[in-house]
C-alpha positions as CSV (number, residue, x, y, z in Angstrom):
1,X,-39.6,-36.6,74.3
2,X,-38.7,-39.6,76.4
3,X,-38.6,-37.5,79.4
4,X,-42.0,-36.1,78.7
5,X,-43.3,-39.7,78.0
6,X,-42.1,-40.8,81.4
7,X,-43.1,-37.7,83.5
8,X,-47.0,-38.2,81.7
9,X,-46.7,-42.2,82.6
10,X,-45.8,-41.7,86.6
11,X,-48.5,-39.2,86.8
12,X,-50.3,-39.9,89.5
13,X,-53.6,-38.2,86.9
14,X,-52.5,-41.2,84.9
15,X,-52.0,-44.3,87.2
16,X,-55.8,-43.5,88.6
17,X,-57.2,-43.1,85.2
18,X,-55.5,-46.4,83.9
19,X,-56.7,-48.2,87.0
20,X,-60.4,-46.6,86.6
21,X,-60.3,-48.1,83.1
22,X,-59.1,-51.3,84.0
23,X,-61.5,-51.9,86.6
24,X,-63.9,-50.1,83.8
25,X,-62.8,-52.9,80.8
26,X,-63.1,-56.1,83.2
27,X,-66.5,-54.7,84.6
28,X,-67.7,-54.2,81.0
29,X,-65.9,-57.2,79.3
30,X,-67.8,-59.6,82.6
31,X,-71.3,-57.6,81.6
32,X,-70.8,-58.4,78.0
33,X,-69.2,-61.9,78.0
34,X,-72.7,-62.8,80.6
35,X,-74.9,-61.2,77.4
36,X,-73.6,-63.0,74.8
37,X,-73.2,-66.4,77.0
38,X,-77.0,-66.0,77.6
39,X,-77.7,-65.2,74.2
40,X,-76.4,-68.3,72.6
41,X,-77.6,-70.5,75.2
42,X,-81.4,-69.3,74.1
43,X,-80.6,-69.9,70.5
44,X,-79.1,-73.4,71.1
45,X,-82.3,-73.6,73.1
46,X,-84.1,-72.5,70.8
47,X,-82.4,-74.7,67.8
48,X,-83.4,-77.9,70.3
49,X,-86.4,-77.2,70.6
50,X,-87.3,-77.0,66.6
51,X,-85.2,-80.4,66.3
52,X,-87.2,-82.1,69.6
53,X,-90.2,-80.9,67.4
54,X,-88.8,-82.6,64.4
55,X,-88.3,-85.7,66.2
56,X,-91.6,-85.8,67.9
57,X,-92.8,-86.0,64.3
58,X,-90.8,-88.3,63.5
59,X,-91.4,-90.7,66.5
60,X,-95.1,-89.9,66.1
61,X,-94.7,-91.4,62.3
62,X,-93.0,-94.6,63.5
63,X,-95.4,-95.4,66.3
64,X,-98.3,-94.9,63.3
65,X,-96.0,-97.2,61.0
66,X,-95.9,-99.9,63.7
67,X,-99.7,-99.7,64.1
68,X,-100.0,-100.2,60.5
69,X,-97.5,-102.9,60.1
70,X,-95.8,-101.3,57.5
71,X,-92.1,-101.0,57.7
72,X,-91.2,-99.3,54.6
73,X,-93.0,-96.3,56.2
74,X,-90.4,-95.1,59.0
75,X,-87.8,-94.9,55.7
76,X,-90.1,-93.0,53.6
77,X,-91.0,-90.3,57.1
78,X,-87.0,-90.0,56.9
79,X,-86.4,-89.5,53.8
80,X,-89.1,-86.5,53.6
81,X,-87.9,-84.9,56.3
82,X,-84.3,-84.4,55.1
83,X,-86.2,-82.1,52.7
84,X,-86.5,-79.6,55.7
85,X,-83.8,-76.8,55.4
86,X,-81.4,-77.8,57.2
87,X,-81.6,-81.0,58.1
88,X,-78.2,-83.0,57.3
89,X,-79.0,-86.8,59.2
90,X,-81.5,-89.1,60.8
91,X,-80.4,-92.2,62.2
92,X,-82.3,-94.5,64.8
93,X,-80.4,-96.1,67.2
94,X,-81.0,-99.7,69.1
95,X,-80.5,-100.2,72.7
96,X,-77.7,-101.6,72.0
97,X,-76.0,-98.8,70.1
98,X,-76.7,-100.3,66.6
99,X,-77.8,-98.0,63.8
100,X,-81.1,-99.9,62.4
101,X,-81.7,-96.8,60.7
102,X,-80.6,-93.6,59.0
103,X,-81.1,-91.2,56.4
104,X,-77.8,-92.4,54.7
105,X,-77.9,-96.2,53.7
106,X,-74.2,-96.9,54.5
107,X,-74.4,-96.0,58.1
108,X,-76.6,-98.6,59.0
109,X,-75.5,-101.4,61.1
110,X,-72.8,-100.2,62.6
111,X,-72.3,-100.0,66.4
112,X,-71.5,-96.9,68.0
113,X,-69.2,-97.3,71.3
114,X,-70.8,-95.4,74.2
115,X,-67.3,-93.9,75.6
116,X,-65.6,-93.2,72.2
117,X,-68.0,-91.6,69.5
118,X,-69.0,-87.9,70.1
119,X,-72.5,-88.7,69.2
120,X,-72.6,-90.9,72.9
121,X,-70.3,-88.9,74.7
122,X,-72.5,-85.9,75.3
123,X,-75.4,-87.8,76.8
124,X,-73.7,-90.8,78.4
125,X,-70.6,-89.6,80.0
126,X,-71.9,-86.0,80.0
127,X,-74.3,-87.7,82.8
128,X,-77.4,-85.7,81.1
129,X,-80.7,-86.9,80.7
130,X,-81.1,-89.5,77.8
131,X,-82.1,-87.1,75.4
132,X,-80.7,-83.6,74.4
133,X,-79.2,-81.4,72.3
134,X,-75.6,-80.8,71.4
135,X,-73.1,-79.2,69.0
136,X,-70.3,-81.5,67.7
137,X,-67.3,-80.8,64.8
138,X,-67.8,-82.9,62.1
139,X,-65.9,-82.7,59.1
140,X,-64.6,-79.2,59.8
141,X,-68.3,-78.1,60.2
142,X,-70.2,-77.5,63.4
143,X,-73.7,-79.7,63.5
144,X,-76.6,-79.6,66.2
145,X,-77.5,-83.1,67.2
146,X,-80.5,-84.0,68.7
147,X,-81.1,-87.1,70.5
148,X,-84.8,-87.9,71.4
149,X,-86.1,-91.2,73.2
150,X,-88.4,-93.9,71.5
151,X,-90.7,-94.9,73.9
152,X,-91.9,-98.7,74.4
153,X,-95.5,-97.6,73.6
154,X,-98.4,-100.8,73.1
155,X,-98.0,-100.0,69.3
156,X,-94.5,-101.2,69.7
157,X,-95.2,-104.0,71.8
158,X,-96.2,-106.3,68.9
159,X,-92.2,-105.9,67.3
160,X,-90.3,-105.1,70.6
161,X,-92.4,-106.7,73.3
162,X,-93.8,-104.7,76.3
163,X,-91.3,-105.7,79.5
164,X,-88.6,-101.9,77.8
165,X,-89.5,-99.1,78.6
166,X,-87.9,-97.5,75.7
167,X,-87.1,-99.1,71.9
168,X,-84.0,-96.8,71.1
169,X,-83.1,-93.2,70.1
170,X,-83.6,-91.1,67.2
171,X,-80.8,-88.9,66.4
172,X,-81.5,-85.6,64.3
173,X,-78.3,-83.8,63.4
174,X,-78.9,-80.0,61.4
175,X,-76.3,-77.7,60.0
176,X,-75.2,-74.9,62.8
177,X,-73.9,-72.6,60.0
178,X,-76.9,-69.9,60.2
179,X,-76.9,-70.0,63.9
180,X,-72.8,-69.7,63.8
181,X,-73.9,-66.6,61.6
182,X,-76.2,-65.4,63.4
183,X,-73.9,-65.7,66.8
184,X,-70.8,-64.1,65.2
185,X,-72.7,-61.5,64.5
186,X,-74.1,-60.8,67.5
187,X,-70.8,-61.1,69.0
188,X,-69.4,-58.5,66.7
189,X,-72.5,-56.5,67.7
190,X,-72.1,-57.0,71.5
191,X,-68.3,-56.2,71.0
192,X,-68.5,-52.9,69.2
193,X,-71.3,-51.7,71.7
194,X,-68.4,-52.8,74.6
195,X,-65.7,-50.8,72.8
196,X,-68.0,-47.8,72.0
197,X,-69.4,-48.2,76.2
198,X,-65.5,-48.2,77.3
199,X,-64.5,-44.9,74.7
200,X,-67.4,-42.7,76.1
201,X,-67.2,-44.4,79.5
202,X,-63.2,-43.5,79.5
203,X,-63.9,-39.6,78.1
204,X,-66.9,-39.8,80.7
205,X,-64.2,-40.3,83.2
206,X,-61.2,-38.1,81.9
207,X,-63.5,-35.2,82.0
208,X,-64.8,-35.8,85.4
209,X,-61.3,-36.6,87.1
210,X,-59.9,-33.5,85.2
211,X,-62.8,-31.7,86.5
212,X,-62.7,-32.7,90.1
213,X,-59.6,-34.2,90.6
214,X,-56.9,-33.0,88.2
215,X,-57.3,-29.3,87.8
216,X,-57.8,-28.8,91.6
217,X,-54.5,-31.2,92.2
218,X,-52.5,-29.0,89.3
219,X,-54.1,-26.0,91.2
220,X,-52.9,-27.3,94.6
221,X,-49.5,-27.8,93.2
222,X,-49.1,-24.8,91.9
223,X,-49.4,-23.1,94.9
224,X,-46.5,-25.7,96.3
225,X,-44.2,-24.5,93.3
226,X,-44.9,-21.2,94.1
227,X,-44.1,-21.6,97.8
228,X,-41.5,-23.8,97.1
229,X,-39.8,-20.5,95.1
230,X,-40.5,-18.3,98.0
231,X,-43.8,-16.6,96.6
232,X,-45.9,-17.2,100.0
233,X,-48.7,-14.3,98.5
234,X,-50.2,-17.2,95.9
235,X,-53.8,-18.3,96.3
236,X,-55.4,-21.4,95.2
237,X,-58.4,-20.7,93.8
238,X,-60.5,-24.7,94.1
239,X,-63.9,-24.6,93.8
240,X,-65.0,-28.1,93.9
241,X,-65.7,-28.7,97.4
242,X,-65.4,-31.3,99.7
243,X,-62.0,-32.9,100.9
244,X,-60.0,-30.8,98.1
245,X,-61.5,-27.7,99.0
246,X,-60.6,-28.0,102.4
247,X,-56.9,-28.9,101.3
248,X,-56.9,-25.7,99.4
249,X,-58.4,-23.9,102.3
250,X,-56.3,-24.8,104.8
251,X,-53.3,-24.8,102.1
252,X,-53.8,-21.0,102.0
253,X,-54.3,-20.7,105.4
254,X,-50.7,-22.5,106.0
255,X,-48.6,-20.4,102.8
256,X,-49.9,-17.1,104.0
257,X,-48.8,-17.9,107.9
258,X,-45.6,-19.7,106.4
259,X,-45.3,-15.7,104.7
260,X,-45.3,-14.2,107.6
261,X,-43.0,-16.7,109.4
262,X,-40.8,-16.0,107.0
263,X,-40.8,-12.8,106.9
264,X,-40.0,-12.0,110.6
265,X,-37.4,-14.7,110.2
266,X,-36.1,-12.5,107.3
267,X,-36.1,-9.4,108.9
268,X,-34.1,-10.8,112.1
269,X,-31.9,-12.4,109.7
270,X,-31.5,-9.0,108.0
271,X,-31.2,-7.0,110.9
272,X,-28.7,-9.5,112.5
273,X,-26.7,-9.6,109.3
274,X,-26.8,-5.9,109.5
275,X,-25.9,-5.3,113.1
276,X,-22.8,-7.6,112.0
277,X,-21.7,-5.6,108.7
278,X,-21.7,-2.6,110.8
279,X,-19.7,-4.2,113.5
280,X,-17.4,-5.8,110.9
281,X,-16.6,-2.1,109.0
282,X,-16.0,-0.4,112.2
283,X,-13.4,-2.8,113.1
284,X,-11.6,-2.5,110.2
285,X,-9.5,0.5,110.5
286,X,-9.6,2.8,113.4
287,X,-7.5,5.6,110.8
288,X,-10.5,8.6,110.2
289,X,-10.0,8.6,106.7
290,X,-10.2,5.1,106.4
291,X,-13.4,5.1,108.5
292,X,-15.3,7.7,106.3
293,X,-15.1,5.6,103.0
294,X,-16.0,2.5,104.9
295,X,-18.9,4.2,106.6
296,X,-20.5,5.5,103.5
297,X,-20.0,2.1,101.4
298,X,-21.6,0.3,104.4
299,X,-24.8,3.0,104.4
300,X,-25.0,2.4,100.6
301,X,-25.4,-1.4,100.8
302,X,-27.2,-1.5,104.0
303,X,-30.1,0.9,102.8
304,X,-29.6,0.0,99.0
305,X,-29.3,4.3,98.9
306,X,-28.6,6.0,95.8
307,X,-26.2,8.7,97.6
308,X,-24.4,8.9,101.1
309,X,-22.6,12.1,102.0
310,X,-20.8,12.7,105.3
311,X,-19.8,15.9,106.6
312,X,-16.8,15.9,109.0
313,X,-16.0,19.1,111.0
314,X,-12.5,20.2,110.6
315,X,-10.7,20.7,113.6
316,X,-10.3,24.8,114.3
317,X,-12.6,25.9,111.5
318,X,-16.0,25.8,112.9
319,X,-17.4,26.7,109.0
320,X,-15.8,24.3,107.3
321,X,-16.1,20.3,106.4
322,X,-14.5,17.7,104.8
323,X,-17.4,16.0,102.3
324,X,-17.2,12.7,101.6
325,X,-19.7,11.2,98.7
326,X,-20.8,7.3,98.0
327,X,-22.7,6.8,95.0
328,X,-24.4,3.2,94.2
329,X,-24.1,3.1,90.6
330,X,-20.0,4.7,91.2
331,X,-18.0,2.4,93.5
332,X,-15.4,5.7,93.6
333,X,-15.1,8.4,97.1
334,X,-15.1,11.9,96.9
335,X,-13.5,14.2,98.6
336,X,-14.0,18.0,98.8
337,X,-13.4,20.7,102.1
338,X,-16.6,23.1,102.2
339,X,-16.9,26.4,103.7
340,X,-20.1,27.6,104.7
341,X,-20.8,30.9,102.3
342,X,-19.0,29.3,99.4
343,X,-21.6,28.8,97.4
344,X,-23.3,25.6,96.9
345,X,-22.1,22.0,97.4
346,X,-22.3,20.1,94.0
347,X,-24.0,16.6,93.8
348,X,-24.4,16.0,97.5
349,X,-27.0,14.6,99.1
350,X,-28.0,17.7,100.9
351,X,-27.6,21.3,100.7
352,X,-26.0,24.3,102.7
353,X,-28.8,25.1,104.5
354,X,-29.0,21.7,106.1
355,X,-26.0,22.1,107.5
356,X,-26.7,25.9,108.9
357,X,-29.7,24.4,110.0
358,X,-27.8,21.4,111.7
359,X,-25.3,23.8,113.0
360,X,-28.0,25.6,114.8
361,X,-29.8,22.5,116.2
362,X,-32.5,22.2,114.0
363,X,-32.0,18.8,113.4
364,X,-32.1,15.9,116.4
365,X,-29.9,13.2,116.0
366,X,-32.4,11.5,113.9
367,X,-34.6,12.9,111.0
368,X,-36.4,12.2,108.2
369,X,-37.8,14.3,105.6
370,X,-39.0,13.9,101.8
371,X,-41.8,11.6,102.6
372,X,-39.0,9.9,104.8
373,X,-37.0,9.2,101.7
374,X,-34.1,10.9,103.3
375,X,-32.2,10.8,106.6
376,X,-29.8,13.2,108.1
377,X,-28.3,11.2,111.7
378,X,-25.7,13.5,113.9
379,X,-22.7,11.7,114.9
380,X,-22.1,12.8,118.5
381,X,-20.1,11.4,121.5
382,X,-20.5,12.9,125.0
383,X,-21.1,16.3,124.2
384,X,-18.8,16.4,121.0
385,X,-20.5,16.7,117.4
386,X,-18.2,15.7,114.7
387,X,-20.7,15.3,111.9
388,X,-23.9,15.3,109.9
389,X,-24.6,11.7,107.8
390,X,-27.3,12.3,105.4
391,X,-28.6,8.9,103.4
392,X,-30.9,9.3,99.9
393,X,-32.7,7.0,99.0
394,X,-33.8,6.0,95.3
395,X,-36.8,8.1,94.0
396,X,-40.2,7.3,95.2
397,X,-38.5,4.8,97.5
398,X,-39.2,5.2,101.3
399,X,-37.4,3.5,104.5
400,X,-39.0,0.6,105.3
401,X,-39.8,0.0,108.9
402,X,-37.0,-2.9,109.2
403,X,-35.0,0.1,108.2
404,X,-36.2,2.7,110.7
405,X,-35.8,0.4,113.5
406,X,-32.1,0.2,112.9
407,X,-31.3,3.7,112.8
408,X,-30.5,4.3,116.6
409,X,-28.5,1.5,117.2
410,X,-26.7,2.7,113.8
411,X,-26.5,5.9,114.9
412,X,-24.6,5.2,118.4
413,X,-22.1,2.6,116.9
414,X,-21.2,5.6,114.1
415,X,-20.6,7.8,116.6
416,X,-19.2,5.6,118.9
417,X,-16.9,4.8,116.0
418,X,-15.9,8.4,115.2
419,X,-15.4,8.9,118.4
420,X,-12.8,6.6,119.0
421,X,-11.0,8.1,115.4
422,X,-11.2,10.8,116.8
423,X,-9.3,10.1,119.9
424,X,-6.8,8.2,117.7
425,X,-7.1,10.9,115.2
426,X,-5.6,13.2,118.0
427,X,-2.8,10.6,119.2
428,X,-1.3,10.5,115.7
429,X,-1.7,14.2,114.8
430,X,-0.2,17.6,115.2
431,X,-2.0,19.5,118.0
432,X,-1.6,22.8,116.3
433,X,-1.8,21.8,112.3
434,X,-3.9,18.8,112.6
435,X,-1.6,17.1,110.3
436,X,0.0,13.9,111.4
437,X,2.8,13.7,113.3
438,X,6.3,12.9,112.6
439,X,5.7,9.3,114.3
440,X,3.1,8.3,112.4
441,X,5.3,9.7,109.2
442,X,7.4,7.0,110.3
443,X,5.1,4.4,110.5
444,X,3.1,5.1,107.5
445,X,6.7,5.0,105.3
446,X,7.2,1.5,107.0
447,X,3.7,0.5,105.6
448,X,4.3,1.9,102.4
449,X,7.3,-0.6,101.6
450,X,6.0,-3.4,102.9
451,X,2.8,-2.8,100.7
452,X,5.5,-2.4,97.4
453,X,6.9,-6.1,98.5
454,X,3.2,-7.4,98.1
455,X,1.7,-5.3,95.3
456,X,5.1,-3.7,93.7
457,X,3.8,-0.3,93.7
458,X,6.3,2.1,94.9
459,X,5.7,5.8,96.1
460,X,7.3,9.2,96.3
461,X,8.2,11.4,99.6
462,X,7.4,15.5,99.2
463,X,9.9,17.3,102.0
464,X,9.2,20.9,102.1
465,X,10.2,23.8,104.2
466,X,8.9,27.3,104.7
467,X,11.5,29.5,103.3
468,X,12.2,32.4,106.3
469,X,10.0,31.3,108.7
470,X,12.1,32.9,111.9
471,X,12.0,35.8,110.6
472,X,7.9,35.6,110.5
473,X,8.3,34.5,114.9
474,X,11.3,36.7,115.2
475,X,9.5,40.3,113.7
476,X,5.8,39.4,114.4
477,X,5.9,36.6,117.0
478,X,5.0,33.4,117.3
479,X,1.2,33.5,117.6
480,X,1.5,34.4,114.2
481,X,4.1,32.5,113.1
482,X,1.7,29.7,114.4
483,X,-1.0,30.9,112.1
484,X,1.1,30.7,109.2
485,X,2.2,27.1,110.1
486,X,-2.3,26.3,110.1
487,X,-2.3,28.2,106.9
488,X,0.6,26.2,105.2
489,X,-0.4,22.9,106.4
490,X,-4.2,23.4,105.4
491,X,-2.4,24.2,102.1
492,X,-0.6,21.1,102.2
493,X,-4.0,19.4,102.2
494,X,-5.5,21.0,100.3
495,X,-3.6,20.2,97.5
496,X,-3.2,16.2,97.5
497,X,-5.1,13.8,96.4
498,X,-7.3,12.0,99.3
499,X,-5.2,8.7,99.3
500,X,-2.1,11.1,99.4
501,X,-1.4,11.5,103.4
502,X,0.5,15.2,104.9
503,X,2.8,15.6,107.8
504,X,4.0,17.9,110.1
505,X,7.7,17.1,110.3
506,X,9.2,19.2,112.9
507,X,9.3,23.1,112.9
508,X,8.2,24.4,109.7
509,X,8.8,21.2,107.7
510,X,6.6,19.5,106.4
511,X,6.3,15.8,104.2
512,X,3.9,14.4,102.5
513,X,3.5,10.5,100.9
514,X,2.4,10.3,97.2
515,X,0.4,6.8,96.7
516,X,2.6,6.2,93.4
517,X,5.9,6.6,92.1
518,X,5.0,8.3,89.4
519,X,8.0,11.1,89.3
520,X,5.9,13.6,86.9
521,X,3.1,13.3,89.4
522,X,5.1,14.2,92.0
523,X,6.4,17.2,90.6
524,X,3.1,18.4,89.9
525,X,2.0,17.7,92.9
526,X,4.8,19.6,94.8
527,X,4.2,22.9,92.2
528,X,0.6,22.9,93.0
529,X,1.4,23.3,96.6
530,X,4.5,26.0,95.7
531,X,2.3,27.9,93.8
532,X,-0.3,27.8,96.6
533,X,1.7,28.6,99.2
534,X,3.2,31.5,97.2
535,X,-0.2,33.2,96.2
536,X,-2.3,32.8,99.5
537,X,-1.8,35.4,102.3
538,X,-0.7,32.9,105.3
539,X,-1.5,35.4,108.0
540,X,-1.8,39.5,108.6
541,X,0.6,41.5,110.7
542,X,-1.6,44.3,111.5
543,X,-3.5,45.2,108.1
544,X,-0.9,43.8,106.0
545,X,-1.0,40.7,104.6
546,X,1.9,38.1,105.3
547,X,3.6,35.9,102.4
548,X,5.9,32.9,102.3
549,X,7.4,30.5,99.9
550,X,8.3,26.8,100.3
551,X,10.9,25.0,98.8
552,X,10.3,21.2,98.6
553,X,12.5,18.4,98.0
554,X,11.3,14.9,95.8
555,X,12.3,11.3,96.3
556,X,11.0,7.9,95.2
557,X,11.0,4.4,96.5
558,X,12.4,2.6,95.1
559,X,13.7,4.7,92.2
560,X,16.0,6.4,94.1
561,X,16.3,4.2,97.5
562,X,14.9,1.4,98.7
563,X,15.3,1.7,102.5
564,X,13.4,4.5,104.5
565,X,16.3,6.4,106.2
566,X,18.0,6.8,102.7
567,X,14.8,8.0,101.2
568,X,14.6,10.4,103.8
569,X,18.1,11.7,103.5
570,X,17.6,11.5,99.5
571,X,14.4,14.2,100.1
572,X,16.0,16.2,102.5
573,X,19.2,16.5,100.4
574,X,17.3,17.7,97.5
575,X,15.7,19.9,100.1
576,X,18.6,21.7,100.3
577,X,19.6,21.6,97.1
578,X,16.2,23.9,96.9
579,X,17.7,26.1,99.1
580,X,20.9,26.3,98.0
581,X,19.3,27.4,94.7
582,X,17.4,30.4,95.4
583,X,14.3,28.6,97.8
584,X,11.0,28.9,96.4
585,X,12.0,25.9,93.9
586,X,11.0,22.1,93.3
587,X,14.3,20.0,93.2
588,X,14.1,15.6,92.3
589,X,16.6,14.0,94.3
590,X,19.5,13.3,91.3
591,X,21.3,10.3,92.5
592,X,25.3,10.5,92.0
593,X,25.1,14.0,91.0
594,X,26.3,17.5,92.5
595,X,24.1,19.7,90.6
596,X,20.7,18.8,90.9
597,X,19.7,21.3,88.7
598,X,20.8,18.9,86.1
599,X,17.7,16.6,87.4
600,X,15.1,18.9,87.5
């Protein structure tokens, strides 16, 4: 409330009215104070002018009593005239200042001083004329004097002699109670008509500031709010003309070219801010598989898509691909190899004829379809095609131009990107399996205990090894003995999770490094890929097909070791143990133990 009180008071609507007023009250209180001024100086006019009649009357009668020599006369012209209404006094006054005669008896004879008594005051040291009217306070009442001159005329000359021009002065006092009336009410009457001027004068004024001034200021700072939130579209709509009009005018003028200021400055912020997301995810991790997530979280955020799917070619199977699927309302990846024929992909942003279409060059390296409210961009380096990135956007939602115009830049740095995980993709890998290579095994098993220091999340080591393999180069040679090693490791793949990671060992072994230590895991794990490897023809020696089995040994960090060359020894001991068994088996690692049996 007292914040409301104080906003209302440093209104600037509010100062001007107040000082409007102001300026209003004083202008009016001037007008009216002038009125009633005038106003009683006519009736104390008037009020003289009916006593200087009286007096002549009275003078008149004493200049007729002189002529007549009768003195009792001028007492008995007194007396009657007190029978007027209003008419309190009459006194004569001598030269002198001596009362030789007055309606009340005890009064005469005394001497009034000229500087002291009220009744001199107003005519001698007011420096008026000899004779006038005045109001004095007598006896807490107000009275009208009247002092007229007698004249020295030759009816006088016979009492007074003729060398004076004047005899005395007759004073006539009245009552100033009706005219007190009558001017306290015409004050109350001049006062209301003020106070009624000033209410319709200060309505008068409110409605004509509100209507010229306030509203189009409220309007004005409207718009300012608005802009001030960012909403450079709003319009001012004044329509009083003149100086505010043109403020509004050119107000509009300035918001909408503010707008579009903004909006370039927007879009080049935008398209800087995504030039350096892009740059930022690509340097993250040069690792493919790292990439790939990376790459289709970055597409979701920067096109605020509702699906991203990339489809990676796998390396000596022109047909297939490796998916991978973004969604924005699911921060999770998925994963899934695809073979063309296999019937249709599931919940991917395209279909399998876009990619046979792709595959046969149907599609440049940029291209829209769907009212452009879908992309498909080829990732290509040099003459090498690695992959199809197709972006959806939200239905009924179309890329914007800002958008469009950084698709080709996108586009390069992808495959630019891919490119380069691809050449390290080939450094860290098997030539023949694709699977990474023993070095990187080594590196990768570093990483993962270093992580378990920082997070304590430990992990589990798969070692396997195809059971009879020389006999597969020995009886049908090695070309085929390589395409069971393709078959086995694709197998391998296959069957682990995305964040799990496969490697070709050495020869026909193989490891692989479980993101958890989670032994029950692991064991399912390593049956999923026995039971694979068991069932699935790995190659054909003339029309027949070729089967192996795999034996694979478990260990966990840090259940069972806690330094990598002991875990490795602990996996390739139960390995063995595997072997030793009857091959084709999944054996735990069974610390302080000679019959692992006992552990699995």
């Amino acid at each position: 409330m007292l914040q409301t009180v104080r906003d209302i008071v440093q209104s600037l609507k509010f100062r001007i009215l107040i000082g409007l007023c102001s300026v209003f009250a004083l202008a009016m209180g001037m007008v009216l104070y002038g009125l009633y001024t005038f106003q009683r100086d006519r009736l104390l006019e008037s009020e003289g002018r009916q006593a200087g009649d009286l007096s002549a009357v009275i003078v008149a009668g004493l200049h007729s009593s002189m002529q007549q020599n009768d003195p009792e006369q001028p007492g008995k012209n007194i007396r009657s005239i007190l029978q007027v209404a209003g008419t309190r006094r009459v006194s004569i006054v001598n030269t002198a200042g001596r009362i030789v005669m007055s309606s009340e008896p005890a009064l005469e004879g005394q001497t009034l001083d000229r500087e002291a008594d009220p009744v001199c005051r107003g005519c001698h040291l007011g420096r008026r004329q000899p004779a006038g009217t005045i109001v004095l306070d007598r006896d807490d009442e107000q009275i009208i004097q009247t002092a007229t001159v007698i004249p020295n005329e030759p009816a006088c000359h016979g009492c007074h002699g003729g060398e004076r021009k004047r005899i005395g002065v007759l004073l006539v006092e009245s009552s100033f109670a009706e005219t007190a009336v009558l001017l306290g009410s015409m004050a109350r009457r001049i006062a209301l008509t003020g106070l009624f001027a000033m209410l319709i004068g200060a309505l008068l004024l409110y409605a004509i500031f509100s209507r010229f001034f306030t509203r189009p200021l409220n309007e004005l700072q409207r718009g300012f709010d608005e802009v001030g939130r960012g909403n450079f579209s709003c319009w001012v709509d004044v329509k009083t003309g003149g100086e505010i009009g043109d403020m509004a005018d050119s107000f509009n003028v300035m918001s909408r070219a503010i707008g579009r200021y903004v909006e370039e400055v927007r879009e080049k912020a935008d398209e800087v801010a995504a030039h350096y997301a892009i740059a930022d995810t690509l340097s993250q991790s040069i690792e493919r598989k790292v990439l790939k997530e990376s790459v289709a979280d970055l597409l979701v955020r920067l096109f605020h898509a509702d699906c991203v799917t990339l489809a990676m070619k796998v390396e000596h199977y022109p047909a297939m691909f490796e998916i991978v699927r973004s969604q924005r309302r699911d921060r999770r990846h998925y994963h899934e190899y695809y073979s063309l024929g296999e019937g249709r992909l599931s919940r991917t942003a395209f279909t399998a004829d876009d990619l046979r279409q792709w595959l046969a060059g149907e599609y440049p390296a940029v291209h829209f379809v769907r009212n452009e409210t879908k992309l498909f961009m080829t990732l290509a380096h040099e003459g090498m095609v690695m992959g199809l990135v197709c972006v959806l956007k939200p239905s009924g939602e179309a890329f914007r131009p800002t958008e469009k115009k950084l698709v080709p830049a996108l586009v390069h740095h992808l495959s630019n990107a891919f490119a380069n995980a691809q050449l390290y993709q080939m450094a860290i890998t098997d030539g023949l399996t694709t699977l990474y290579a023993k070095r990187h095994f080594e590196t990768k098993l570093q990483e993962g205990i270093t992580r378990f220091h920082a997070s304590k999340r430990g992990f589990c080591l798969l070692m396997l090894d195809l059971d009879y393999f020389k006999t597969v180069n020995d009886e049908h040679g090695h070309q085929v003995g390589d395409q069971v090693l393709v078959r086995v490791a694709d197998l391998v793949r296959r069957n682990l999770r995305h964040h799990d990671m496969a490697f070709r060992y050495g020869g026909e072994e193989f490891t692989a490094l479980l993101q958890d230590d989670d032994l029950e895991n692991a064991v399912r794990t390593a049956e999923r890929i026995r039971l694979a490897v068991e069932k699935t023809p790995l190659a054909h020696a003339g029309d027949e097909p070729l089967y192996r089995t795999v034996s694979i040994g478990i260990a966990c960090f840090p259940h069972h070791f806690s330094e990598a060359d002991d875990l490795v020894n602990a996996a390739d001991l139960a390995l063995y143990e595997a072997k030793r068994m009857g091959r084709n088996r999944v054996v735990i690692y069974c610390p302080g133990s000679k019959d692992f049996s006992t552990c699995y």
